[in-house]
LUMTORFI-15318 format. One record per atom (N, C-alpha, C, O): residue number from 1; residue in one letter; atom name; x, y, z. Coordinates in steps of 0.05 Angstrom, whole numbers, plus 5000, padded with zeros to 4 digits. Atoms other than C-alpha are relative to their C-alpha. Layout:
BEGIN
<rec fikol="NUM" pator="A" drendren="CA" x="X" y="Y" z="Z"/>
...
end
This chain:
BEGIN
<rec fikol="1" pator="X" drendren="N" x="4981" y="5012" z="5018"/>
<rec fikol="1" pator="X" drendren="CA" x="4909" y="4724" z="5667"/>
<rec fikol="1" pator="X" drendren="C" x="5025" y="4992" z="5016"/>
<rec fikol="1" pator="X" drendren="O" x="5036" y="5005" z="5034"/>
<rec fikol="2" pator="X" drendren="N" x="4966" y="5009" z="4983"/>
<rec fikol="2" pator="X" drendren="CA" x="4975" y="4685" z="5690"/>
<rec fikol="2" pator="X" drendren="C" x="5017" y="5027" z="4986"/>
<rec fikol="2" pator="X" drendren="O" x="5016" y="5038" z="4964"/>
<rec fikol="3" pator="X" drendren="N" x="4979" y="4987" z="5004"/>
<rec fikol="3" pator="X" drendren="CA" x="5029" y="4729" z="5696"/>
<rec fikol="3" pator="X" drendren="C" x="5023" y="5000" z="4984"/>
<rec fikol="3" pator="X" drendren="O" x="5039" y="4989" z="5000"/>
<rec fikol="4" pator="X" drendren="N" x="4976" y="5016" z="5010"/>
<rec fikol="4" pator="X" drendren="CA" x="5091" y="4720" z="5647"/>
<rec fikol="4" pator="X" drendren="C" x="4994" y="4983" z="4981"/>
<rec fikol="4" pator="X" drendren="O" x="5013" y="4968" z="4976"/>
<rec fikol="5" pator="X" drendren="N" x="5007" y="5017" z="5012"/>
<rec fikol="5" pator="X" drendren="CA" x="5057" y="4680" z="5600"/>
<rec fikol="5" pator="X" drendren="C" x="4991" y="5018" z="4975"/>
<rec fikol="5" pator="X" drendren="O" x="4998" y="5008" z="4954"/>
<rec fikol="6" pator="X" drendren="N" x="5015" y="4982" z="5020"/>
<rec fikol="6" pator="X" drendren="CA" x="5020" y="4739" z="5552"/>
<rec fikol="6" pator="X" drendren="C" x="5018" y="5020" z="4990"/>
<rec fikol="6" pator="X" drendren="O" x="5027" y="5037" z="5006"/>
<rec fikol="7" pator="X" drendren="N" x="4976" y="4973" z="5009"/>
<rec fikol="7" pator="X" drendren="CA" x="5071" y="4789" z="5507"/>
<rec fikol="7" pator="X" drendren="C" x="4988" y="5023" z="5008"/>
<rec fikol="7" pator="X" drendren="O" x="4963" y="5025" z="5006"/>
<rec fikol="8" pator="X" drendren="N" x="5011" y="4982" z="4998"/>
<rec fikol="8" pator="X" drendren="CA" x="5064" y="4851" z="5527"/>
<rec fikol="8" pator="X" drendren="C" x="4987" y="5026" z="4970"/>
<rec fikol="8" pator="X" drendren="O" x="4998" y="5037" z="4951"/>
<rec fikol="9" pator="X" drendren="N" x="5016" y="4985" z="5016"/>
<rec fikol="9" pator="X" drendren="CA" x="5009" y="4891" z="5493"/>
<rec fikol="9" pator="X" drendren="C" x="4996" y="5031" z="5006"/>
<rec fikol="9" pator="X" drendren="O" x="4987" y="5044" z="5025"/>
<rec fikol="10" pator="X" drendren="N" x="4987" y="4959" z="5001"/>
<rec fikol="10" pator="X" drendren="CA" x="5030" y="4967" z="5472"/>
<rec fikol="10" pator="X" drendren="C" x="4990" y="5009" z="4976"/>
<rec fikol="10" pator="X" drendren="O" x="4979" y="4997" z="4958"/>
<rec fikol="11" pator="X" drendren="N" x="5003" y="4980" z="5029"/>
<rec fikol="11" pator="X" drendren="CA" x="5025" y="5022" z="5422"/>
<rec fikol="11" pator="X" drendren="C" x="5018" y="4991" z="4987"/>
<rec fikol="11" pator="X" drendren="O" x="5033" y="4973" z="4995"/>
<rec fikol="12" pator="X" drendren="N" x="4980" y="5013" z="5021"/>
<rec fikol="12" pator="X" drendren="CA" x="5066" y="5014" z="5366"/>
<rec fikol="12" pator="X" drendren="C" x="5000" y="5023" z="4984"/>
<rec fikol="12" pator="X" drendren="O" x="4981" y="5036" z="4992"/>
<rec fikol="13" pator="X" drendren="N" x="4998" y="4988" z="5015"/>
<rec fikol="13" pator="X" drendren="CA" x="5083" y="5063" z="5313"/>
<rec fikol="13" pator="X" drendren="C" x="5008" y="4989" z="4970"/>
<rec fikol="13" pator="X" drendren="O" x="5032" y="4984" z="4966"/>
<rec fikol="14" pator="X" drendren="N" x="5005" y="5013" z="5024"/>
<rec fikol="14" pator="X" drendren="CA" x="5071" y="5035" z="5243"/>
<rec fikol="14" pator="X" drendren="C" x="5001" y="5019" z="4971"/>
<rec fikol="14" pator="X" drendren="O" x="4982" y="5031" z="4961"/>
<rec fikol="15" pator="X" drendren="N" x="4992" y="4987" z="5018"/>
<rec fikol="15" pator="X" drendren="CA" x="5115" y="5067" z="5184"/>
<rec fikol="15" pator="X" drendren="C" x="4994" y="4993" z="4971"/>
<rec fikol="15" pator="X" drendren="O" x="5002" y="4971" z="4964"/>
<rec fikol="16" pator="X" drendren="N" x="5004" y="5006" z="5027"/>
<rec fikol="16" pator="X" drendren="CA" x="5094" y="5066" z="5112"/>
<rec fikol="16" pator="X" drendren="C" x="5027" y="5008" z="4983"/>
<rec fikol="16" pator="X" drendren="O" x="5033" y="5031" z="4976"/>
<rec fikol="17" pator="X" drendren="N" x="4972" y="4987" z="5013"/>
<rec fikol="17" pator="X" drendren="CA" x="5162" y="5066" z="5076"/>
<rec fikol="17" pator="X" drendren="C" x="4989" y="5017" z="4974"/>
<rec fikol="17" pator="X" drendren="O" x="4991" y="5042" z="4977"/>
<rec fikol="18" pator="X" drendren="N" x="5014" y="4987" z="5018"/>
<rec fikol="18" pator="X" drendren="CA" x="5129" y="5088" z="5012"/>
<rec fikol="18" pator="X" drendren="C" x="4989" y="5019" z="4989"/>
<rec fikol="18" pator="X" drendren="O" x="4988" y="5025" z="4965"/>
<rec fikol="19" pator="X" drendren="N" x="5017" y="4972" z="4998"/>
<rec fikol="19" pator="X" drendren="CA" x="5090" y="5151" z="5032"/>
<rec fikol="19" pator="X" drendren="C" x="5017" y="5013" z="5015"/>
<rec fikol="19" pator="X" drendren="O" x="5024" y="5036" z="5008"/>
<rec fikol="20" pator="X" drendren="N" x="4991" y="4985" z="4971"/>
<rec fikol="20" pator="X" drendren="CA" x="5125" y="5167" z="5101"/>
<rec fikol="20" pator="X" drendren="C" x="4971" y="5002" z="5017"/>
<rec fikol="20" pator="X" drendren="O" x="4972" y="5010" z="5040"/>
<rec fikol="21" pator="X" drendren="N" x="5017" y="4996" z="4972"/>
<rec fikol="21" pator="X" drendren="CA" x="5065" y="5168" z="5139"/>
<rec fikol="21" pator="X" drendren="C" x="4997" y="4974" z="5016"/>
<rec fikol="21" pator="X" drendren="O" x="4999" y="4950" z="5010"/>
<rec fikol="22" pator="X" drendren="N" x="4999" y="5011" z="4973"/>
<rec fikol="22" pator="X" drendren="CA" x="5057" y="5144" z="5204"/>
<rec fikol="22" pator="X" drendren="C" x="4970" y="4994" z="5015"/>
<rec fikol="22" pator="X" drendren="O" x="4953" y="5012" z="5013"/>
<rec fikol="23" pator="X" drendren="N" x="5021" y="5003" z="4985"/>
<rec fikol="23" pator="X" drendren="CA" x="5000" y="5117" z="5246"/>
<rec fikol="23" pator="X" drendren="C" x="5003" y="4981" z="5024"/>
<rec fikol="23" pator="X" drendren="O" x="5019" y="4964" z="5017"/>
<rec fikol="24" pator="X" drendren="N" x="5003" y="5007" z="4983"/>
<rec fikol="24" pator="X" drendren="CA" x="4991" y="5087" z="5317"/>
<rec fikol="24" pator="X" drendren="C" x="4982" y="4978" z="5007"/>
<rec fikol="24" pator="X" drendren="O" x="4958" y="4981" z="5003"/>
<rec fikol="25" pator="X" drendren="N" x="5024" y="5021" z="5000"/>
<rec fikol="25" pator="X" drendren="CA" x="4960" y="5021" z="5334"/>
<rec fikol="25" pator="X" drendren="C" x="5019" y="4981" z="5020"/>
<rec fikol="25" pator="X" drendren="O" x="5043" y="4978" z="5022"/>
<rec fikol="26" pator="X" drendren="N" x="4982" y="5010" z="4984"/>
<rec fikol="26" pator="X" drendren="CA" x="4968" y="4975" z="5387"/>
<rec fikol="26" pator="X" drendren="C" x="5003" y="4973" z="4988"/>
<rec fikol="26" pator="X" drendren="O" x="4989" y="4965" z="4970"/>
<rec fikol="27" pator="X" drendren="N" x="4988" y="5023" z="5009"/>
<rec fikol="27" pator="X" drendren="CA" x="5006" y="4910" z="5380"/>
<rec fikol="27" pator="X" drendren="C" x="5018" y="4991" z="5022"/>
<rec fikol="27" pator="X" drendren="O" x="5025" y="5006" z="5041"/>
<rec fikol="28" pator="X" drendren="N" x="4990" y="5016" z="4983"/>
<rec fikol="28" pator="X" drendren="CA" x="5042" y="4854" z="5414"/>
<rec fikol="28" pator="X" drendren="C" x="5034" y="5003" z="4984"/>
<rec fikol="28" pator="X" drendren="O" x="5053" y="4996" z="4998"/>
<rec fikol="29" pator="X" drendren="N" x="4982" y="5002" z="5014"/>
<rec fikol="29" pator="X" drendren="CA" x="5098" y="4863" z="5361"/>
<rec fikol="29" pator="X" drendren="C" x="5034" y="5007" z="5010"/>
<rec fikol="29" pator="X" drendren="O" x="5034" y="5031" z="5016"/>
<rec fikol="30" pator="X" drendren="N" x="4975" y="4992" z="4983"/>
<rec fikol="30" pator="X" drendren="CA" x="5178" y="4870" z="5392"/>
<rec fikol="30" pator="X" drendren="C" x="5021" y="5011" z="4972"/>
<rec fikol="30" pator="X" drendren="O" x="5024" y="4998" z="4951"/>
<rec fikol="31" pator="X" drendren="N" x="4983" y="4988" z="5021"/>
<rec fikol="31" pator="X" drendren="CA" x="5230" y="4920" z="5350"/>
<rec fikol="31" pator="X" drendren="C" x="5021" y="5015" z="5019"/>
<rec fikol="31" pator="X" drendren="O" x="5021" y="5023" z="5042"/>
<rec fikol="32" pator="X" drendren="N" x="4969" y="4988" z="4992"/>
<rec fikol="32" pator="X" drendren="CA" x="5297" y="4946" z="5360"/>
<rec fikol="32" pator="X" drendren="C" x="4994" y="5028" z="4992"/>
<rec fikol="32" pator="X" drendren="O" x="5010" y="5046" z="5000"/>
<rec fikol="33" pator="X" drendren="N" x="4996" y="4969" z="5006"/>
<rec fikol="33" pator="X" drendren="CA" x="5276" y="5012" z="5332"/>
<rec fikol="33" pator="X" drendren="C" x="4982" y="5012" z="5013"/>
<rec fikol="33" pator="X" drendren="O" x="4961" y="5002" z="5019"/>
<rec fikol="34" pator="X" drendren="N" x="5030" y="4997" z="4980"/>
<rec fikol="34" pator="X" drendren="CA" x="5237" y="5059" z="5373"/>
<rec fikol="34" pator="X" drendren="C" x="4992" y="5037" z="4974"/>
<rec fikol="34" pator="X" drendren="O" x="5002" y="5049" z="4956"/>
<rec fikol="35" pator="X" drendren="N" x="5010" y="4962" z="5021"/>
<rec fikol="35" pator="X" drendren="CA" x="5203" y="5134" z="5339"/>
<rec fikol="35" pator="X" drendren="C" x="4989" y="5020" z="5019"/>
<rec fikol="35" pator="X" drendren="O" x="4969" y="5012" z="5030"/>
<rec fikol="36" pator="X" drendren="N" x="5005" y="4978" z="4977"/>
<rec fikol="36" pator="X" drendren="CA" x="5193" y="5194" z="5385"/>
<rec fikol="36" pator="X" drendren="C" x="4972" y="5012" z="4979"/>
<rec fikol="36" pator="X" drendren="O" x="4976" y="5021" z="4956"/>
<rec fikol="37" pator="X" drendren="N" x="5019" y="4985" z="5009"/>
<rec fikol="37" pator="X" drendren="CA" x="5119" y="5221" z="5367"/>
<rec fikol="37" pator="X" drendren="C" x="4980" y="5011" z="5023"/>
<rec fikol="37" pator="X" drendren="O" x="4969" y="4998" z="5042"/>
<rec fikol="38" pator="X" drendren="N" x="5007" y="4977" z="4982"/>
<rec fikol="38" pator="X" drendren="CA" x="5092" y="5283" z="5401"/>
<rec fikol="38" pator="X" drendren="C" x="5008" y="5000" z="5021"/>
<rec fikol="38" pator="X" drendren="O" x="4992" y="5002" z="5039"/>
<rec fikol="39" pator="X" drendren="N" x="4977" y="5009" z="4971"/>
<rec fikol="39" pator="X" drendren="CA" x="5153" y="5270" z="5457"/>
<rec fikol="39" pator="X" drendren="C" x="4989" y="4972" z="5011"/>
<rec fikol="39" pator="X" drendren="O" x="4993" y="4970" z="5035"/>
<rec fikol="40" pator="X" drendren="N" x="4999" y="5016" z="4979"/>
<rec fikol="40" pator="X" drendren="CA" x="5131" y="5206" z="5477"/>
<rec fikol="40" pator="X" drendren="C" x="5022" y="4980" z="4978"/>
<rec fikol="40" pator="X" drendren="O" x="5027" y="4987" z="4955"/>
<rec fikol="41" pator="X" drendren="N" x="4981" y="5024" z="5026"/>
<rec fikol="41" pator="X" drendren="CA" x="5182" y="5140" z="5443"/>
<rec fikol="41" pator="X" drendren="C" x="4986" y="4984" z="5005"/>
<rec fikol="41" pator="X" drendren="O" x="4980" y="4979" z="5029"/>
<rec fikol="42" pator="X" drendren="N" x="5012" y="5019" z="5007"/>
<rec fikol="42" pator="X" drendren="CA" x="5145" y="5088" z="5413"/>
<rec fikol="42" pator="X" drendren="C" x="5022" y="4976" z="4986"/>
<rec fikol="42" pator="X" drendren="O" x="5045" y="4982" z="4979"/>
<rec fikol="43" pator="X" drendren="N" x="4983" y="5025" z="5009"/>
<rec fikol="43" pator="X" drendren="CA" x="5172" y="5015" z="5388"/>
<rec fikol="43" pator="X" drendren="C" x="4990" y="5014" z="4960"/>
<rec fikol="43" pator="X" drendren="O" x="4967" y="5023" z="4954"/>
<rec fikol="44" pator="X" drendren="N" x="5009" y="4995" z="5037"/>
<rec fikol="44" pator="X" drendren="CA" x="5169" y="5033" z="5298"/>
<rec fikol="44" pator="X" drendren="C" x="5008" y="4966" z="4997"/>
<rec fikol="44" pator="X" drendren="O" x="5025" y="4951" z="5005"/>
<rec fikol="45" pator="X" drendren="N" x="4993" y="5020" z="5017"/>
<rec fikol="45" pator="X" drendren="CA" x="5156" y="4979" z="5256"/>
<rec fikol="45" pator="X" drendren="C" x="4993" y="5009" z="4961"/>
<rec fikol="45" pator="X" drendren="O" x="4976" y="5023" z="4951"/>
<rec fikol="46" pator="X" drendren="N" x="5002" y="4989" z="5029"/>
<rec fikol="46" pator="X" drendren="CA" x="5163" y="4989" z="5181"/>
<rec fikol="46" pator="X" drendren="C" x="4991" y="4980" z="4983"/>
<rec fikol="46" pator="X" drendren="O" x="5000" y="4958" z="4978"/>
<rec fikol="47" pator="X" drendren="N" x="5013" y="5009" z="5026"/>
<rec fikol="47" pator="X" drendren="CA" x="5116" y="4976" z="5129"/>
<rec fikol="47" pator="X" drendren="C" x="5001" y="4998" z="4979"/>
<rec fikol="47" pator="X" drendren="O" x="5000" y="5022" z="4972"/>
<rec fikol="48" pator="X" drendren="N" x="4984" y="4999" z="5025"/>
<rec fikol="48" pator="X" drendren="CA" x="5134" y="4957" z="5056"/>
<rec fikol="48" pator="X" drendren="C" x="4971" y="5012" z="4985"/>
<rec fikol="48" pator="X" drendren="O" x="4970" y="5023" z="4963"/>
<rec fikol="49" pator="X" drendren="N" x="5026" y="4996" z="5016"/>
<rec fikol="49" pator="X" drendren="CA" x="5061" y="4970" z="5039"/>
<rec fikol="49" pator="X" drendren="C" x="4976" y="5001" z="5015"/>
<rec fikol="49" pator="X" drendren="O" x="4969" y="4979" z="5024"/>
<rec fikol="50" pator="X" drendren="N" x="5017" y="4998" z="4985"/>
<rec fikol="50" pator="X" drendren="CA" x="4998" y="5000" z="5076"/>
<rec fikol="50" pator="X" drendren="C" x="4972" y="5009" z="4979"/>
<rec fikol="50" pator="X" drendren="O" x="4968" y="5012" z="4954"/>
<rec fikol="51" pator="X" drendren="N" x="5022" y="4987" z="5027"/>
<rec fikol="51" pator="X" drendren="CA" x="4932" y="5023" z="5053"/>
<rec fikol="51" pator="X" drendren="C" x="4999" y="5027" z="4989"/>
<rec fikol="51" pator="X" drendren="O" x="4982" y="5038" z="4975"/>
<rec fikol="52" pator="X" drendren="N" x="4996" y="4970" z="5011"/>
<rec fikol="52" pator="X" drendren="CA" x="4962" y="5091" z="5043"/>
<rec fikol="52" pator="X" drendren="C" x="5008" y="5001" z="4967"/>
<rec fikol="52" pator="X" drendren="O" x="5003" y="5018" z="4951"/>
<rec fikol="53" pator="X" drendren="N" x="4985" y="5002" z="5023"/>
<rec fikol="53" pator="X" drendren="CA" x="5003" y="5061" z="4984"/>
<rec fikol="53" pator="X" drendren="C" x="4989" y="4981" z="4989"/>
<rec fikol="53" pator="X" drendren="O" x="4988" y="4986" z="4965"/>
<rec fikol="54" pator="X" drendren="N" x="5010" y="5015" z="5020"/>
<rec fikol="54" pator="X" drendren="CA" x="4970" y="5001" z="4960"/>
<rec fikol="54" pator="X" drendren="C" x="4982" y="5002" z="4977"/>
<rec fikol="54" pator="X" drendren="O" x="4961" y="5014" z="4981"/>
<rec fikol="55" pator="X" drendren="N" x="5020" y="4991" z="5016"/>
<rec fikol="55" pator="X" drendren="CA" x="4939" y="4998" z="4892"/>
<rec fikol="55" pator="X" drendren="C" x="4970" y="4999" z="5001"/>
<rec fikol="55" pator="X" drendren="O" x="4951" y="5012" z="4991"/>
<rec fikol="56" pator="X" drendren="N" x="5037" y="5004" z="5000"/>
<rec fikol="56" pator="X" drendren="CA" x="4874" y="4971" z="4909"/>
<rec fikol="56" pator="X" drendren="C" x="4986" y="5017" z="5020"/>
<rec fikol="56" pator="X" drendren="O" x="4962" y="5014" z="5023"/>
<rec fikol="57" pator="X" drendren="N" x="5019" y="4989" z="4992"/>
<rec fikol="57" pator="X" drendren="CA" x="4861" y="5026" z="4956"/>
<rec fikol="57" pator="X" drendren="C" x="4999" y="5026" z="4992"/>
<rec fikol="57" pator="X" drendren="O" x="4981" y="5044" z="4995"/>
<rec fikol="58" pator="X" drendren="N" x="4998" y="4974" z="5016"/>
<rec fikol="58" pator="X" drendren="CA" x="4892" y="5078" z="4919"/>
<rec fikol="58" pator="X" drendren="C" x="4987" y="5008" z="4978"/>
<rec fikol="58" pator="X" drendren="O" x="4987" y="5032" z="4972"/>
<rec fikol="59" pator="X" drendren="N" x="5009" y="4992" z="5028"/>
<rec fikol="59" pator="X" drendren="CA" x="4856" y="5073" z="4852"/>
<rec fikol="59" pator="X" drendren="C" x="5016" y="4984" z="4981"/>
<rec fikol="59" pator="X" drendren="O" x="5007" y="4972" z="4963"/>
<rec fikol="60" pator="X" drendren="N" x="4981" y="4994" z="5026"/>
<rec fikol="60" pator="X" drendren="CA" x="4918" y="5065" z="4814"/>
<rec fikol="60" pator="X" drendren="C" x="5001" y="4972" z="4983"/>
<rec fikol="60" pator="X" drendren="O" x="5016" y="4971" z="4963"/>
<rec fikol="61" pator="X" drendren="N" x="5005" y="5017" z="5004"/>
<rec fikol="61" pator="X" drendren="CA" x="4895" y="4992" z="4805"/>
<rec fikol="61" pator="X" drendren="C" x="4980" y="5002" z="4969"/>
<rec fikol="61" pator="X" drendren="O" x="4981" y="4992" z="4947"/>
<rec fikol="62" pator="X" drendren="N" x="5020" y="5000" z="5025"/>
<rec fikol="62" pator="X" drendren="CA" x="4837" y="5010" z="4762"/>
<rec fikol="62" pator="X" drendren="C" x="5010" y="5012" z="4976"/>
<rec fikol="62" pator="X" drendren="O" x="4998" y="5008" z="4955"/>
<rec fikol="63" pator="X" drendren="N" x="5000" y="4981" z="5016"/>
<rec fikol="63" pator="X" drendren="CA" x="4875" y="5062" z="4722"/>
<rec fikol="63" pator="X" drendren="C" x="5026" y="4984" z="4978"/>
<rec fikol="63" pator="X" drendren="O" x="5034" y="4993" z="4956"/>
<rec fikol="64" pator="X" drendren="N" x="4980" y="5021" z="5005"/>
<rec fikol="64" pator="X" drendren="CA" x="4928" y="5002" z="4708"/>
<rec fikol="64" pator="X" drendren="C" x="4983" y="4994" z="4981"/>
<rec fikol="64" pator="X" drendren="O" x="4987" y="5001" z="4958"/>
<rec fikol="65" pator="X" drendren="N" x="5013" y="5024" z="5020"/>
<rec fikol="65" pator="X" drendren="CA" x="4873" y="4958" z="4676"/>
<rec fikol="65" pator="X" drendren="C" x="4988" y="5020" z="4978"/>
<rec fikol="65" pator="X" drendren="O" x="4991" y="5010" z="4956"/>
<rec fikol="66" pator="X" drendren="N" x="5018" y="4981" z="5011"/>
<rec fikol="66" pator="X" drendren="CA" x="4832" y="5019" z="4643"/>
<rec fikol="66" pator="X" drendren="C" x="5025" y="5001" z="4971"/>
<rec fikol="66" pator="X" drendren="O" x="5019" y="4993" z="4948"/>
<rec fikol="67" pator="X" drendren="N" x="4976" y="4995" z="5009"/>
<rec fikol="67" pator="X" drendren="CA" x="4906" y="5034" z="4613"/>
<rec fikol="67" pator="X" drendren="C" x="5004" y="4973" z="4973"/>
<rec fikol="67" pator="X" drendren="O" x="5005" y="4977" z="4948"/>
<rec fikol="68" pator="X" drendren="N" x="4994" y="5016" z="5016"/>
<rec fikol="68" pator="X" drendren="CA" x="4917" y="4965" z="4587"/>
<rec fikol="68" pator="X" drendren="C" x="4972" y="4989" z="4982"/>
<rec fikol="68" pator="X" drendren="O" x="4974" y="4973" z="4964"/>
<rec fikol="69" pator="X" drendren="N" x="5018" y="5010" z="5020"/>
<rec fikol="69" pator="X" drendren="CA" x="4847" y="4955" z="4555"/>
<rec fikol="69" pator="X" drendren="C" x="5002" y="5022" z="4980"/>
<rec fikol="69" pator="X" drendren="O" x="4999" y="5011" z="4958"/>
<rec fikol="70" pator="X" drendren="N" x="4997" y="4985" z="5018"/>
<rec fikol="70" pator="X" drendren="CA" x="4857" y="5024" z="4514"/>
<rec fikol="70" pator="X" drendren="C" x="5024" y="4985" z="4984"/>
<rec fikol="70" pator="X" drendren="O" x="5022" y="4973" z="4962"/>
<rec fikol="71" pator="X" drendren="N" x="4973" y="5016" z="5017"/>
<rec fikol="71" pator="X" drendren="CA" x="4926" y="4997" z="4495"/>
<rec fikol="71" pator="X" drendren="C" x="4994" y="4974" z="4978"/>
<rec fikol="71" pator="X" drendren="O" x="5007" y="4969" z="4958"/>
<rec fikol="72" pator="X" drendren="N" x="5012" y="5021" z="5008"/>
<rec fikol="72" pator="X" drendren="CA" x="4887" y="4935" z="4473"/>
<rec fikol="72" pator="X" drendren="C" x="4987" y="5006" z="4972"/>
<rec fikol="72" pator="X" drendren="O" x="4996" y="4997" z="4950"/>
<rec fikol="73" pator="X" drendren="N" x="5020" y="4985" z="5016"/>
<rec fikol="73" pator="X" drendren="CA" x="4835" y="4971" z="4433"/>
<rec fikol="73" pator="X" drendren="C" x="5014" y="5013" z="4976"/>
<rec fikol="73" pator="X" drendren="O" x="5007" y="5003" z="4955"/>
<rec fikol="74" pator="X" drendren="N" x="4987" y="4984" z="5009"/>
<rec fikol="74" pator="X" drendren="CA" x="4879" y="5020" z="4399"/>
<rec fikol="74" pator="X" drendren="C" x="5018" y="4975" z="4984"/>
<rec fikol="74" pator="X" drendren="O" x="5020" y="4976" z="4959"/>
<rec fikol="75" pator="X" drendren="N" x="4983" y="5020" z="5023"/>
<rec fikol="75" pator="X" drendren="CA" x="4928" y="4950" z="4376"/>
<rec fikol="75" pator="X" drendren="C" x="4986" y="4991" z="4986"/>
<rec fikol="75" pator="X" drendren="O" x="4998" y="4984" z="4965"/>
<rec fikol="76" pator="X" drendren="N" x="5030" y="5030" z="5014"/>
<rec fikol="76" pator="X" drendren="CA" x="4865" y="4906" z="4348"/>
<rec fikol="76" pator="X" drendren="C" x="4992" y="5022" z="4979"/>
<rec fikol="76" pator="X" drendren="O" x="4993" y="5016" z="4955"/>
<rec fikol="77" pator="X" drendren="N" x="5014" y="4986" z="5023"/>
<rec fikol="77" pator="X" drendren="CA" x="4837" y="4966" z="4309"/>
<rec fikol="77" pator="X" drendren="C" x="5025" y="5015" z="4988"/>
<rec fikol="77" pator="X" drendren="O" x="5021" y="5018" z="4964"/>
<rec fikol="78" pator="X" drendren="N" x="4976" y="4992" z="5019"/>
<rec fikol="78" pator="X" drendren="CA" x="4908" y="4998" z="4285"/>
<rec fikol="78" pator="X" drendren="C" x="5007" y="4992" z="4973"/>
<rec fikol="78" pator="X" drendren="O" x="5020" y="5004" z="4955"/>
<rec fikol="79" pator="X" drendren="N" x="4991" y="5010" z="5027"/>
<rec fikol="79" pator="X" drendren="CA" x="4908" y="4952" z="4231"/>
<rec fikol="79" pator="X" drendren="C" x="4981" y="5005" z="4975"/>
<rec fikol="79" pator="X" drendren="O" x="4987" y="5002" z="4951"/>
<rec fikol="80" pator="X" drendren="N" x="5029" y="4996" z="5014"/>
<rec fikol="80" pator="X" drendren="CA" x="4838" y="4968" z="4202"/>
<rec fikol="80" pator="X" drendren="C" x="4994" y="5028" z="5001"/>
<rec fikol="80" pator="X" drendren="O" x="4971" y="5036" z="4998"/>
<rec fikol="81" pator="X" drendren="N" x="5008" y="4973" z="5005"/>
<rec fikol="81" pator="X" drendren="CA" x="4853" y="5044" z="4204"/>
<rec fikol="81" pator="X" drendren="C" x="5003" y="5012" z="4976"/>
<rec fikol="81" pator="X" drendren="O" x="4989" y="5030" z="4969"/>
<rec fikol="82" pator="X" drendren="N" x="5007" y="4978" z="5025"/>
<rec fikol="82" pator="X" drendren="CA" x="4870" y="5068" z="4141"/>
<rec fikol="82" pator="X" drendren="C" x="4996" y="4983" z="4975"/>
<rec fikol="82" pator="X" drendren="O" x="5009" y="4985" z="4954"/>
<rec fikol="83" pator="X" drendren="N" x="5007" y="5024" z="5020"/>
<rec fikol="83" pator="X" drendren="CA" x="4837" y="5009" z="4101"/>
<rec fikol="83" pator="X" drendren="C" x="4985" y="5003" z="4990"/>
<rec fikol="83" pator="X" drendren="O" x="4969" y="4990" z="5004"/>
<rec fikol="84" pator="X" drendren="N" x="5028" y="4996" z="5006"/>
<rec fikol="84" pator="X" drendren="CA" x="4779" y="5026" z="4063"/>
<rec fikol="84" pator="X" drendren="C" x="4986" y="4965" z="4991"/>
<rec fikol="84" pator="X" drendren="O" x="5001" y="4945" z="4990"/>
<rec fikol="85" pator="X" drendren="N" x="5019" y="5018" z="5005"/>
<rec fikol="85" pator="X" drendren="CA" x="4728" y="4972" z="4046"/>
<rec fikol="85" pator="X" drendren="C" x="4992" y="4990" z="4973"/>
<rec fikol="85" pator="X" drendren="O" x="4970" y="4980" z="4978"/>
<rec fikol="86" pator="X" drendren="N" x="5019" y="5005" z="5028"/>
<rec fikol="86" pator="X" drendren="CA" x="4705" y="4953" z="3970"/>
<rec fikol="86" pator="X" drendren="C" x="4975" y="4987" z="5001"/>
<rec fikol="86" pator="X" drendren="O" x="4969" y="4968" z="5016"/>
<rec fikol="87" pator="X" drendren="N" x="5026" y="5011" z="5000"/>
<rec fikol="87" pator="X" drendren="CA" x="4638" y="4940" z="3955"/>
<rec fikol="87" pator="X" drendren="C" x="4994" y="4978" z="4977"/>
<rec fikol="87" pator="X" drendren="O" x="4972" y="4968" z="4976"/>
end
């Protein structure tokens, strides 16, 4: 590879604002902030949203929609609950 031409490729320390957890991965990525983990300092970059917190890997996606079809259910038949029928 030419010299001076390729960013340098490092570890990285990758913050989930959300949770607080932390994980390690490498990257070309450049930050002003760095994070001391197990004594060594790494460059941090902070994440607004990882797969620790997102809904679609958390669940909390399905329990959203599950949520709004009860809510659904419960309005459509509310009106036909205390209605009796004539024959």
């Amino acid at each position: 590879m030419k010299e001076g031409v390729h960013p340098e490729y490092r570890e990285v320390v990758f913050l989930d604002q959300q949770t607080g957890n932390t994980f390690i991965s490498r990257s070309t990525l450049n930050s002003r902030e760095t994070m001391e983990v197990d004594g060594k300092t790494y460059p941090l970059f902070k994440c607004d949203v990882t797969s620790e917190s997102h809904p679609f890997y958390t669940g909390a996606q399905t329990r959203i929609v599950e949520t709004g079809r009860v809510e659904k259910f419960r309005a459509r038949f509310a009106r036909t609950a205390g209605t009796v029928r004539k024959n």
